[in-house]
N, C-alpha and C positions, 0 to 999 in steps of 0.2 A: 024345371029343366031336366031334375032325373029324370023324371016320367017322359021327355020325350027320348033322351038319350038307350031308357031303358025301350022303347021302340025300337030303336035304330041298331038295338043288340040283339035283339028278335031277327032282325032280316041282315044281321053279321053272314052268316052262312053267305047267304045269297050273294052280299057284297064283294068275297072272296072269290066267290064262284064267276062272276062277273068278268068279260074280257077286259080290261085295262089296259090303255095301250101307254110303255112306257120305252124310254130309250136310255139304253148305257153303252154309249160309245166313244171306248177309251181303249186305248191301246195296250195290250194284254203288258207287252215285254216294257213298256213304260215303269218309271218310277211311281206316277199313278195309280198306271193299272196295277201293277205290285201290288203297292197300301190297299186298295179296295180288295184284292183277293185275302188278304192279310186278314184284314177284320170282316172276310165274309158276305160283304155287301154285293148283293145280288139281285137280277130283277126281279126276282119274289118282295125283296124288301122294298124295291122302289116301286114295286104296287102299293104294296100297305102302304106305305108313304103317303102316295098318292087316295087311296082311300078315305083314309084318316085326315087330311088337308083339310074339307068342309068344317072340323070340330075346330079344329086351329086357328082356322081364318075367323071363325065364329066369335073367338076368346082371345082374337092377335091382339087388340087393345089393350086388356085387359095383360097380356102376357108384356105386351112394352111397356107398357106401363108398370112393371114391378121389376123388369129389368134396368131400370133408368132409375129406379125409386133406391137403387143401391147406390150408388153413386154421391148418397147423400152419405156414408160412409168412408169417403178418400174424397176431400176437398181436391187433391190434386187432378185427379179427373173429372172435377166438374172446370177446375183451369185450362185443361187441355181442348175440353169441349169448347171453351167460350176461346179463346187464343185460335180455333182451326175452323169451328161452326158454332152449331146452335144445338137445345135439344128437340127440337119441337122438326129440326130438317133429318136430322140422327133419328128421331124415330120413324119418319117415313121411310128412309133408308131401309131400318131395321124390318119394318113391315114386309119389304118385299124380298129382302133377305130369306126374312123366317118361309115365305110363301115358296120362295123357289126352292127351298131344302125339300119341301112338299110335290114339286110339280111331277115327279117320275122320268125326272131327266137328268143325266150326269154324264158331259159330255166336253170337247173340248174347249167350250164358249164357257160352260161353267167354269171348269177348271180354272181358265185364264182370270175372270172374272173373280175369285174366291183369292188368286192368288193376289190381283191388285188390290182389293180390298187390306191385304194380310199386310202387304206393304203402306201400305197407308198408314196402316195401325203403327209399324211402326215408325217408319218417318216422323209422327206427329211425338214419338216417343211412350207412347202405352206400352206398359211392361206389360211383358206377360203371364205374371201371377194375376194382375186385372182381367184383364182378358180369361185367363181361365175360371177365374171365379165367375168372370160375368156369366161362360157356357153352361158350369154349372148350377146359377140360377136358371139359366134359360131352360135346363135340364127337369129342372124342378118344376116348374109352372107348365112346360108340358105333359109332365109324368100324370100330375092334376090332373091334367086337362082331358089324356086317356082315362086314369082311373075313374072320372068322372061321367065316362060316354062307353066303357066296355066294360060289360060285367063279364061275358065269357073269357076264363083262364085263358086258353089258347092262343083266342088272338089276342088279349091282351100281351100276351108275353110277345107275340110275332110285333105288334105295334112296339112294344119299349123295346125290341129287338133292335128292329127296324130305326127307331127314332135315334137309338145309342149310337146306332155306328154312324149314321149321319151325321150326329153332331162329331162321333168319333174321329171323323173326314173331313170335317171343316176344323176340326184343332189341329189336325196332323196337317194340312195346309197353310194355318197360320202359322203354326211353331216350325214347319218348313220355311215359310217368307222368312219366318224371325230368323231361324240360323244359316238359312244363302242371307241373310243380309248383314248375320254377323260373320259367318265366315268372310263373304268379302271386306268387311269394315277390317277384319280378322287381317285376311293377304294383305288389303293397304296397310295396315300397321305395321306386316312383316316388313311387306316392300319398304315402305316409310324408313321401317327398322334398321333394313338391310341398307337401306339408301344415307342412312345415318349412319351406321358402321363405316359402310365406307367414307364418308365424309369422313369421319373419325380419324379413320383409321389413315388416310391422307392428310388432312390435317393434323394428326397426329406426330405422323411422321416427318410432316414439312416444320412443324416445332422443335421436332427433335431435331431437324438439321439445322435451324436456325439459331436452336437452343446450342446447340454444336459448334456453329460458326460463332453467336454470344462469347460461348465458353470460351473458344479461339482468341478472339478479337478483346475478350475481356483480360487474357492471359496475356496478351501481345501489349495492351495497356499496360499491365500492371509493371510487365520488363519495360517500359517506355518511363514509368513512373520510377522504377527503381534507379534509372538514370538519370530523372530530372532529382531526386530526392539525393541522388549521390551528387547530381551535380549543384543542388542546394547547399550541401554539405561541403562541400570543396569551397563553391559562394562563403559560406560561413566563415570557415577556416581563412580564406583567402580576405574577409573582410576584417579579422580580426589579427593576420597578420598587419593589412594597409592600415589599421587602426592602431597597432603598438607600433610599429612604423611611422605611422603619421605624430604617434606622441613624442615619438624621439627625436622626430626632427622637429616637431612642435619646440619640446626642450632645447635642442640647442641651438633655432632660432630666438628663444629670448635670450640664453646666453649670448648669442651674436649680437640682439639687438643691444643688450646692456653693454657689452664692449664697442657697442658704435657710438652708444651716447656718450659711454667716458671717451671717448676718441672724439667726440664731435665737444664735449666738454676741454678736455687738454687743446684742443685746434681754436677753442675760445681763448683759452690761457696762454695759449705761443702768439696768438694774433692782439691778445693785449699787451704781452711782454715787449711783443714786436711795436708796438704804440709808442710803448716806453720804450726803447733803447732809441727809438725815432726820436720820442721827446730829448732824452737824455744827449743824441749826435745834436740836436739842433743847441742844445746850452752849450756842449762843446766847440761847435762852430761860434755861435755869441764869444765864447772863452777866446777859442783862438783868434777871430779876429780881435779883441782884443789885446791879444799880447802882440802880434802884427802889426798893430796903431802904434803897441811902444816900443817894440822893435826898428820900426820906421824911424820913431821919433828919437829912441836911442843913437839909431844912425845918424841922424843929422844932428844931433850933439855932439855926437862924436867928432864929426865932420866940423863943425862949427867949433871944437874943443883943437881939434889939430890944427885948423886956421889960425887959431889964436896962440898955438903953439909955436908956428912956425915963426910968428910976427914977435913972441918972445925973444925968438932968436936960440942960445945956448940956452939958455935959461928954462926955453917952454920945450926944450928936446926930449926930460921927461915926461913930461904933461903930456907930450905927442903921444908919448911910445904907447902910456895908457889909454890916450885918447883913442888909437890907433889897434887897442886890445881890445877895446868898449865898441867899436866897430865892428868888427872883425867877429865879437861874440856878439853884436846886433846883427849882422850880416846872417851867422850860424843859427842865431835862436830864429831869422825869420824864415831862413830854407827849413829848419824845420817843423817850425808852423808853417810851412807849407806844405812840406811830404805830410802833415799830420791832414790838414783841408783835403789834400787829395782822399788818403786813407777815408777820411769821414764821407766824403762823398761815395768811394765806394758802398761804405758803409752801408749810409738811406740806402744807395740802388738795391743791396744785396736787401736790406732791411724791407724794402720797395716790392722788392722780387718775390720776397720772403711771406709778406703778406700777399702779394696774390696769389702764392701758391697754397697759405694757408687757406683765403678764401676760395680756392679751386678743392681745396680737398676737405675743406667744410661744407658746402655745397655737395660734393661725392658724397661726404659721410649722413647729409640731412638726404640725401636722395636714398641711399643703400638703406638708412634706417625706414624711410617710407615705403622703400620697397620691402623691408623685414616684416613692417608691419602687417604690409598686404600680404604675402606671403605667409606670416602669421596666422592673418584673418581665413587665408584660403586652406590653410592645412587644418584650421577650427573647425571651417565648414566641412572640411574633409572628413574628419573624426566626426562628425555628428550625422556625414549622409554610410559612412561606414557605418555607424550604428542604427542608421535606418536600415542601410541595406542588412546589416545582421540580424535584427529585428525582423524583415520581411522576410528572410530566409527561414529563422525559426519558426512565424508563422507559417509557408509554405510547408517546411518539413511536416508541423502536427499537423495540419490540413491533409498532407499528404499520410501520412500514419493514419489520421481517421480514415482516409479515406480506402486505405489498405484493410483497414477492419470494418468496413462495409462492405468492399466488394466480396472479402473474405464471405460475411452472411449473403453478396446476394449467388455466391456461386456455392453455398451451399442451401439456398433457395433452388440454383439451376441443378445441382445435384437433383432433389426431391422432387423437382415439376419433370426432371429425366426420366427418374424413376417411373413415377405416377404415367408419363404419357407412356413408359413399354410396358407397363401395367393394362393400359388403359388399350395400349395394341396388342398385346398378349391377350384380351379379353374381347375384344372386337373380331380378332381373330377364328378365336374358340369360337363365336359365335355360330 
């Protein structure tokens, strides 16, 4: 292969000399046309280009083939290959690639084309330290490929001239794609950015007045609290008044009730006295009518005594007069055994009377004492729901205290998220 290449550098002259027809039509005042003035690239070079193409196409196998044989160096790009395509479709690709850098044409079909390819590259995610490694292998394997087919200095150098900026224009290309597509990734992130500040910075604000009204509405609690906790407290107070209250009339309802029972006890003892002096009018009656049988009978002796007196004659004129005294004090002893019977009879009545007033006010006094007891019973349950109710008072009060030293940390939590959100708008802002 030297030997024929060393041919084809014998008749170099001639080849240069040769008309080529190539085209570079690209817009001078373009971004494009710029870069290509930049690095020099002129129809002179896209003749060589185009010259030198046959040695290329010659050895293109041979060149994708050791451009793709890197790859075996960053597994990640052999993932990227298999996840978007293949190698065996990539390198046809690559073929015609490499071919049209050759063809002596740079125009705006290329241009477009060079550029979607750039985008591809990155969309699929190839950085571009790969990417430039890959050009500079491909840099390599052509350098080869000339030094291998031009012995004359000259054009060799006009050939690696030529070959450099081309590849030179296809990396300024893709490393264009790469930063218009990180710049705009770049503006979306601003906008994004900016779109987020403002969020922020609204949402920020709409915290801070909520956090505001919180704080308000928290405060507004706490004076609400401070009146149920005062009015706990007063509860308290007000329960342990009803509660020493209720014990003192507790106390002197049992005093009351113990003066009922001695009262319902003496109302036994008058209503049995009254039994007996019943018993005792009734032996008096027994008594006096018995002295009124002798009284009676007195009288008619007496009577039967002055009969006998009068039938004496002189004689029984004494006997009369006694007889007639014996009367006279049977007559007296029975009128008064009689006003005595009346008397007795009043007596029972009064005695009569006496007991059912006792039982009228024995019955009061078993009625009042059952009522003392209930009463008793109610002022018991009274004392024990005032000490519930005292008990649930103190428990609301510390409920209430704790919960005074919670709000206390969370409104010094609402302090610090205040802070942090004008921090956090103060910096949204600066933005």
């Amino acid at each position: 292969m030297r030997n024929l290449f060393n041919k084809s550098k014998k008749s170099h002259v001639n080849l240069v000399e040769q008309d080529v027809e190539v085209t570079m039509n690209v817009d001078e005042d373009s971004s494009f046309g710029k870069q290509l003035q930049m690095v020099y690239l002129t129809k002179e070079d896209l003749i060589v280009l185009k010259q030198i193409k046959p040695w290329v196409v010659e050895n293109i196998e041979e060149i994708v083939k050791q451009f793709y044989k890197n790859l075996e160096f960053e597994s990640s790009l052999k993932e990227i290959i298999e996840e978007n395509s293949s190698v065996e479709r990539l390198k046809k690709t690559l073929i015609i690639h490499i071919q049209e850098m050759f063809n002596g044409t740079i125009d705006q079909q290329y241009y477009e084309k060079r550029k979607k390819i750039a985008y591809i590259h990155f969309k699929i995610g190839l950085e571009p330290k790969w990417y430039m490694c890959a050009f500079q292998d491909l840099m390599n394997s052509l350098l080869k490929v000339l030094n291998e087919n031009i012995s004359d200095k000259s054009y060799f150098y006009k050939a690696v001239s030529a070959t450099t900026k081309i590849l030179n224009v296809e990396q300024q290309l893709v490393l264009d794609a790469y930063q218009s597509e990180v710049q705009q990734a770049h503006d979306k992130q601003e906008q994004e950015k900016a779109e987020l500040h403002q969020k922020i910075k609204d949402t920020s604000e709409d915290l801070a007045a909520i956090f505001q009204e919180s704080a308000g509405s928290a405060q507004s609690l706490v004076h609400q609290l401070e009146d149920i906790l005062s009015s706990a407290q007063q509860g308290t107070e007000t329960s342990e008044n009803v509660e020493r209250s209720s014990q003192n009339r507790r106390r002197d309802l049992q005093e009351h009730e113990k003066q009922m029972e001695q009262m319902e006890e003496k109302m036994r003892g008058i209503k049995q006295e009254s039994s007996s002096l019943a018993d005792i009018s009734k032996q008096i009656e027994s008594i006096v009518s018995m002295v009124t049988d002798i009284a009676e009978q007195t009288n008619l002796l007496a009577l039967n005594a002055a009969i006998e007196a009068a039938r004496a004659g002189e004689e029984g004129k004494g006997f009369a007069v006694v007889a007639d005294e014996v009367r006279k004090l049977a007559e007296q002893t029975k009128k008064s055994v009689s006003n005595v019977t009346g008397l007795i009879e009043k007596t029972n009545t009064q005695v009569g009377k006496v007991t059912g007033y006792v039982d009228d006010v024995q019955q009061s006094v078993t009625g009042s004492a059952q009522n003392m007891k209930e009463i008793h019973q109610f002022f018991e349950e009274l004392v024990e729901k005032m000490k519930q109710a005292k008990g649930h008072n103190n428990t609301i009060e510390s409920e209430i205290e704790q919960f005074f030293h919670k709000l206390d940390e969370v409104n010094q939590t609402f302090g610090q998220i205040s802070t942090a959100i004008d921090d956090l708008v103060d910096m949204t802002n600066n933005k």
